[in-house]
Wavefront OBJ file of the C-alpha trace (Angstrom):
o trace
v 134.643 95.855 128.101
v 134.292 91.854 128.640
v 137.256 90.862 128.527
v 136.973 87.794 130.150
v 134.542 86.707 127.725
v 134.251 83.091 126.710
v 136.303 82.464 129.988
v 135.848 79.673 132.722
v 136.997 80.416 136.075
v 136.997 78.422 139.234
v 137.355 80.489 142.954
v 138.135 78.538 145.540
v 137.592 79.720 148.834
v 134.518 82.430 147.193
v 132.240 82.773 149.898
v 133.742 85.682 151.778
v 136.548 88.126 151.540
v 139.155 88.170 148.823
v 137.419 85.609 147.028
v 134.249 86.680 146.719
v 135.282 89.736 145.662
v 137.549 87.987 142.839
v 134.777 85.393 141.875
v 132.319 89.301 141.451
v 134.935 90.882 139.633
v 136.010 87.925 137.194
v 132.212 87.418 136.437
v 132.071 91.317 135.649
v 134.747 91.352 133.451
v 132.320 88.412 131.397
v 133.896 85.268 132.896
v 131.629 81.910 133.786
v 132.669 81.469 137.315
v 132.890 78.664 139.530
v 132.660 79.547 143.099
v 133.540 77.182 145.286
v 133.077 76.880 149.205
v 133.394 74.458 152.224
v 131.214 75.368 154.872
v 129.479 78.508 154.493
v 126.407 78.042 152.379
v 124.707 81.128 153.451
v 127.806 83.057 152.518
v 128.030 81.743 149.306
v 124.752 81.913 148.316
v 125.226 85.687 148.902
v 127.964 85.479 146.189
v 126.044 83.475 143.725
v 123.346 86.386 144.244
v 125.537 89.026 143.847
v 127.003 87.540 140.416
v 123.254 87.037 138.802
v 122.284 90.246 140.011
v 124.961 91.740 137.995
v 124.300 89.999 134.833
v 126.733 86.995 135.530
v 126.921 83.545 135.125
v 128.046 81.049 138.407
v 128.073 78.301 139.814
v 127.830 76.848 143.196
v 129.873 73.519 144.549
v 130.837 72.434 147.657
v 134.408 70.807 148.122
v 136.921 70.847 150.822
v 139.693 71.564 148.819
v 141.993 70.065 150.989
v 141.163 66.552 150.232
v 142.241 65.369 146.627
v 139.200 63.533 146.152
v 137.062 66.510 146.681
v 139.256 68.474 144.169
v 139.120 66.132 141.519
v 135.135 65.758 141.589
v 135.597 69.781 141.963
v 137.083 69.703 138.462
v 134.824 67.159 137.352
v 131.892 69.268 138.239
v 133.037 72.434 136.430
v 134.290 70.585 133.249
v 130.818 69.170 132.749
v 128.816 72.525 133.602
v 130.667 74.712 131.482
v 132.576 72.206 129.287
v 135.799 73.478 129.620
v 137.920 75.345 132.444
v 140.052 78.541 131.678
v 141.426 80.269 134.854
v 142.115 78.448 138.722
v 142.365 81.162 141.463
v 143.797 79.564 144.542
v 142.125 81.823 146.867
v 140.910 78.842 149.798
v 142.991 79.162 153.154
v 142.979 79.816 156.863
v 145.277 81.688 159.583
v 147.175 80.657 162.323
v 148.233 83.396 164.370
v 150.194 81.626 167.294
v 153.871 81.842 168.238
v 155.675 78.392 167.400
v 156.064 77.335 170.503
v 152.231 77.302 171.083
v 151.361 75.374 167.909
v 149.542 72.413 169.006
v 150.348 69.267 166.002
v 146.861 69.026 165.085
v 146.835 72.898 164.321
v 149.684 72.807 162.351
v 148.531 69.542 160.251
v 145.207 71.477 159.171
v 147.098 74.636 158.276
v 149.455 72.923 155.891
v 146.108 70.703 154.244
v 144.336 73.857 153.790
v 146.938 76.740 152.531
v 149.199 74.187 151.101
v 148.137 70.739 149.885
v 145.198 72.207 148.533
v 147.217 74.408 146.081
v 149.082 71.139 145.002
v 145.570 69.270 144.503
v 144.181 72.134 142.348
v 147.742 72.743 140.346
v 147.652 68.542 139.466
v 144.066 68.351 138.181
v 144.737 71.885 136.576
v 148.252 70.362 134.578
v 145.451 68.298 132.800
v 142.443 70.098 132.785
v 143.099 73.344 131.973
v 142.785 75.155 128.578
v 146.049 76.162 126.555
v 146.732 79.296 126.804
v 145.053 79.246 130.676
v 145.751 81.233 133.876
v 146.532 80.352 137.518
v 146.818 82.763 140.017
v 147.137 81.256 143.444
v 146.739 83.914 146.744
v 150.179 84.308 149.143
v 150.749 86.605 151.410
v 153.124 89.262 152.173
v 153.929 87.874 155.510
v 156.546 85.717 153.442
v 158.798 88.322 152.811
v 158.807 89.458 156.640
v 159.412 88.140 160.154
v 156.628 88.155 162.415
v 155.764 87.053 165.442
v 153.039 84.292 165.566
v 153.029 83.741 161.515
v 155.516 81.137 161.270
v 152.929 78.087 160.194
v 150.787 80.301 158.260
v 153.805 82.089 156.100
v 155.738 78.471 155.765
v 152.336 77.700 154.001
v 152.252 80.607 151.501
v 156.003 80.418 150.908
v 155.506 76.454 149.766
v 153.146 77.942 147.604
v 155.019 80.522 145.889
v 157.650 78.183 144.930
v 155.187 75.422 143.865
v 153.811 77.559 141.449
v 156.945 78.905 140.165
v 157.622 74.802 138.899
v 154.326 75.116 137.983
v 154.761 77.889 135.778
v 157.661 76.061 134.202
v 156.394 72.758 133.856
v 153.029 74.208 131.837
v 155.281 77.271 129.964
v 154.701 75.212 126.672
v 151.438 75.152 126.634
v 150.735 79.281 126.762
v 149.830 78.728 130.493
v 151.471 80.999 132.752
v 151.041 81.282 136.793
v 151.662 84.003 139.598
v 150.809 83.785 142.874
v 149.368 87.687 144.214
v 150.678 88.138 148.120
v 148.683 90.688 149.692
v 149.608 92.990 152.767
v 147.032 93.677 155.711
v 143.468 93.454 153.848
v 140.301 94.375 155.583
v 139.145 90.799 156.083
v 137.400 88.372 158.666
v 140.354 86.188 158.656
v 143.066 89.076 158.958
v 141.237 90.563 161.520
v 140.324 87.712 163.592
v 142.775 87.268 166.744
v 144.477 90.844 166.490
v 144.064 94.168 168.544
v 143.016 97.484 166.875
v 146.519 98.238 167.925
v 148.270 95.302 165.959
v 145.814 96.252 162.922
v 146.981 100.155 163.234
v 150.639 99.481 163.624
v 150.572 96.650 160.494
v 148.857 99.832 158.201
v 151.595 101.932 159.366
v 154.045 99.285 157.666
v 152.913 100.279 154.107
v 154.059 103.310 152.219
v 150.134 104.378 151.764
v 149.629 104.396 155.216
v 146.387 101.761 155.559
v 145.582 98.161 155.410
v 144.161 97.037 151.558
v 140.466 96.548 150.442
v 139.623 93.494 148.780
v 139.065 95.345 145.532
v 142.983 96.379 145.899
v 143.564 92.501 145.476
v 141.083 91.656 142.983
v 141.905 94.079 140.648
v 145.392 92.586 140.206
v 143.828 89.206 139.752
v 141.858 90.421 137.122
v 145.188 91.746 134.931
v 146.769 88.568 135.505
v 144.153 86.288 134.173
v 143.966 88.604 131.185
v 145.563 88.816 127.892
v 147.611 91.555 128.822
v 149.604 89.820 131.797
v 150.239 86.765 128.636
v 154.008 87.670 129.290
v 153.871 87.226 132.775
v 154.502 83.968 134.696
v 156.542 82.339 137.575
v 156.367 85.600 139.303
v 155.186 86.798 142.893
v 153.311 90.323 142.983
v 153.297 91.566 146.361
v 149.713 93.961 146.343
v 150.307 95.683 149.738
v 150.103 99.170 149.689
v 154.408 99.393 149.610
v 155.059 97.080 152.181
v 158.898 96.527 151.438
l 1 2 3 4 5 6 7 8 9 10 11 12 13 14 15 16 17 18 19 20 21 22 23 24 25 26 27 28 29 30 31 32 33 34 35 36 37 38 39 40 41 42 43 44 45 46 47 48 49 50 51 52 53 54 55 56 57 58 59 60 61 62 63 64 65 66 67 68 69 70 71 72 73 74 75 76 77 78 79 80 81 82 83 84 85 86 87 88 89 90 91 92 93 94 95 96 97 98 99 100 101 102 103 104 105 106 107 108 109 110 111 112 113 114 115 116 117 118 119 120 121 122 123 124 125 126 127 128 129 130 131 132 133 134 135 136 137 138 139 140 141 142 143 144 145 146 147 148 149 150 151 152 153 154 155 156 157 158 159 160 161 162 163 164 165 166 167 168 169 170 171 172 173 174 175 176 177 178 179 180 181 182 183 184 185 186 187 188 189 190 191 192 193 194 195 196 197 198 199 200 201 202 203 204 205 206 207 208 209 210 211 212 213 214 215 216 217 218 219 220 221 222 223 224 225 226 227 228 229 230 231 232 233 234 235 236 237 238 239 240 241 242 243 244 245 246
């Protein structure tokens, strides 16, 4: 069933990982689909291949999402492709996995552009641009809810976003537009596995009641119900998708 159909979606951060596998899925379930990248056209091109194979409709463009200029030609872009935009999934971000104390400024200045002022970018154009009735989901992490060593920068980013779009939520409640963020656990990733020991990935699966780290698909599914008319009563909320990580 297609029950996306109609829908326009934009996926930032869709060349690898979580969002590519959210851009696929979104496009399955019979959504348009922006997918959006930075650096990685070879990646991405993967995606858009992936999507058309299946029967979907994408398209490609290139913005750092961390510069507001960027994000407003973004919007600009999809509005005139598809004529209208229905669903923003924040899903663009890096990780910083250093102690405090090591954090060099110019480190900590491109975390907070990426995870964080990116997600503010995206949510002002959105407050304008996107359809009544639309749906934000915007990617966390479950490292907010925990204390761990070397994720100070990177879970002071995600928790700035998970209050940002609880306002958010608020501020666009009138309008039928509701927003969540999603804040996965250990997921079998490039960026969660860059920097860490086998051992540090073992003992983090060992943290969650089901015993292993997530698959992408864990995430994306979750995504998918939010964005759809079932999750319509659902907003301002934080869904931690992490395998019973308390």
């Amino acid at each position: 069933m297609k029950s996306l159909h109609g829908k326009v979606a934009i996926v930032t951060g869709a060349s690898r990982g979580i969002g590519s596998e959210i851009a696929l899925t979104l496009a399955n379930a019979g959504a348009k689909v922006v997918i959006n990248y930075a650096k990685n056209k070879v990646a991405i091109n993967k995606v858009y291949a992936a999507i058309s194979d299946a029967g979907g409709e994408c398209q490609i463009i290139k913005a750092d999402v961390s510069d507001p200029v960027a994000v407003r030609k973004l919007f600009d872009a999809a509005s005139k492709h598809f004529g209208h935009i229905d669903i923003l999934i924040n899903n663009a971000g890096i990780l910083l996995f250093k102690e405090i104390a090591d954090i060099q400024d110019d480190e900590f200045d491109h975390i907070v552009d990426v995870n964080f002022k990116s997600v503010f970018y995206t949510l002002r154009e959105a407050a304008t641009r996107l359809s009544d009735h639309g749906r934000v989901v915007n990617i966390s992490s479950t490292v907010t809810r925990l204390i761990l060593s070397k994720y100070g920068a990177y879970a002071a980013t995600k928790a700035a976003v998970e209050q940002l779009t609880r306002v958010f939520a608020r501020e666009m409640g009138e309008r039928g537009i509701t927003a969540n963020t999603v804040s996965p656990g250990p997921v079998n990733t490039e960026l969660f596995r860059t920097g860490k020991t086998a051992e540090e990935i073992k003992r983090m699966a060992a943290m969650a009641a089901l015993g292993r780290i997530g698959e992408v698909d864990d995430i994306a599914q979750v995504v998918l119900f939010l964005v759809s008319d079932e999750a319509r009563w659902l907003t301002g909320q934080d869904i931690g998708v992490n395998g019973g990580i308390l």
